[in-house]
N, C-alpha and C positions, 0 to 999 in steps of 0.2 A: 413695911416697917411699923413702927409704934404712932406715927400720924402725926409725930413731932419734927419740929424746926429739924435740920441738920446743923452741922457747923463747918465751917471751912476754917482753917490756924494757919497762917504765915508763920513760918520762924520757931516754929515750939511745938508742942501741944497741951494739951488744957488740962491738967492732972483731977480734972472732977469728973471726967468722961473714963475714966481705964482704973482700972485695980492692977499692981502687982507691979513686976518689970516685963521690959519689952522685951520680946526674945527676935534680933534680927536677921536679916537672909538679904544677900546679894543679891540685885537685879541681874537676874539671868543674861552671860556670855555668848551662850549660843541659840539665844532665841530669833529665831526669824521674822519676829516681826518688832525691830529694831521702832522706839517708839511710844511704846506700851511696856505697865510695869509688870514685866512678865516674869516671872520666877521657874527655876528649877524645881522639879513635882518630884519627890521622889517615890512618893504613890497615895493609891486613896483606899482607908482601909474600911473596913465594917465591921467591926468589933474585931474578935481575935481571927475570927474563921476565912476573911477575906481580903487580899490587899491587890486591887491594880495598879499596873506599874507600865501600859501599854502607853498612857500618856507622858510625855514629859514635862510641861509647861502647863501653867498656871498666871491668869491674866488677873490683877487685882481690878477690878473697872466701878469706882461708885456710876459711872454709866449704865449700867445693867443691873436691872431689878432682881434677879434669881442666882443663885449657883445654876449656870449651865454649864453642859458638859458633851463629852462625845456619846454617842447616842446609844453605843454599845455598852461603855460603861455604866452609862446612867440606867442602863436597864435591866445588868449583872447588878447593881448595888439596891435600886427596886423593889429587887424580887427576893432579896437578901433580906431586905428589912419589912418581908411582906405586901409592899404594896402592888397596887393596881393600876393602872392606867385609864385615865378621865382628862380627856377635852386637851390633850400634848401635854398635861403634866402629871402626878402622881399623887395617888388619896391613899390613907392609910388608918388603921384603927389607932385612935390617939393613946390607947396605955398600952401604946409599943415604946419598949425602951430599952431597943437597940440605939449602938453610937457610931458615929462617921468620921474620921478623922481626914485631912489631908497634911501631909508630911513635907516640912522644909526645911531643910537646914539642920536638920537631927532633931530636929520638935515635931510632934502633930496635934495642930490645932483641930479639938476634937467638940466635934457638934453632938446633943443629945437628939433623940427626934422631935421633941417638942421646939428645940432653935430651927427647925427647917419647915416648921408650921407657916403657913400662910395665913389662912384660912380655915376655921373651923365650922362643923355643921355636924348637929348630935355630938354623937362618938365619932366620926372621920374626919381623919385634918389632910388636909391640901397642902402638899409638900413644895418647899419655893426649888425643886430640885426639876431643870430643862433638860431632855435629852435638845442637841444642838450636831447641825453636821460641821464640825469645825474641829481641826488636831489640836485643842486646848483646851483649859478647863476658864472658865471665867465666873469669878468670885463675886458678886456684884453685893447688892444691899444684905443681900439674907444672909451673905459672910459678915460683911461690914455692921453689923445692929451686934453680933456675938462680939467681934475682934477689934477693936482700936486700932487703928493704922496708921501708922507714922509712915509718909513718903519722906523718903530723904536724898533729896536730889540732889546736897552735894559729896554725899557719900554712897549716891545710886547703890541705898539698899533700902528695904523696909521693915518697919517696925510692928509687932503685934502685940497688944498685951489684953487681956482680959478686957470685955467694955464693964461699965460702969455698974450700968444695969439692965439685964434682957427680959425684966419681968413684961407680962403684959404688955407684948409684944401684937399679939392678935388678937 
């Protein structure tokens, strides 16, 4: 992330961290792993040309540092936006600028490639993007630094809106 404090909010959330309105999504009914804020995926696209839709679920987790993913897709979306394959994750020329969306609830929260930069060196950046052998996708920091999250536990759904600011992230 940016190398800054986090925040944790009881009861609210902090209107200096999110721009816009929250666009919300029900915690997933038929998720199997009852637990975990896991959402209905309705697919993960890459600009116009490509939308997978073999997964269903989606694991919100500030636990997990990356978007990881299933290893299939993460390696069809890749090779879509160009990249390569270095040390289990993915490098790519940074003035690529393809977009990644993932779809919830009739929205897609849509990443540029510079929000899934890790790590830069020259012209190649270090994608926070994990292939993972798991049937889910899990959203970890490198979603959470773009998207504001409102867990709302007593209306077991959550909240996304725009974060505050992604500059100067890496």
């Amino acid at each position: 992330g940016d190398r800054q404090p986090g925040q944790f909010v009881i009861g609210g959330v902090d209107p200096e961290h999110f721009v816009g309105d929250f666009h919300f999504v029900e915690v997933s009914s038929t998720s199997p792993w009852p637990g975990f804020w896991a959402l209905d995926l309705a697919g993960v696209k890459v600009g116009d040309a490509l939308t997978l839709t073999a997964t269903h679920h989606a694991i919100v987790d500030s636990g997990t540092s990356l978007i990881s993913g299933p290893s299939r897709e993460v390696k069809a979306i890749a090779a879509m936006l160009g990249a390569f394959p270095t040390n289990g994750l993915y490098a790519i020329k940074c003035n690529v600028s393809r977009r990644v969306a993932f779809s919830f609830g009739g929205k897609d929260l849509e990443f540029a490639v510079e929000d899934l930069v890790i790590e830069r060196e020259g012209n190649l950046c270090l994608l926070g993007l994990e292939p993972y052998d798991f049937p889910a996708w899990f959203l970890g920091d490198v979603f959470m630094r773009k998207f504001y999250v409102q867990f709302d536990w007593g209306q077991k759904r959550m909240g996304f809106a725009a974060a505050a600011s992604t500059k100067n992230l890496v």
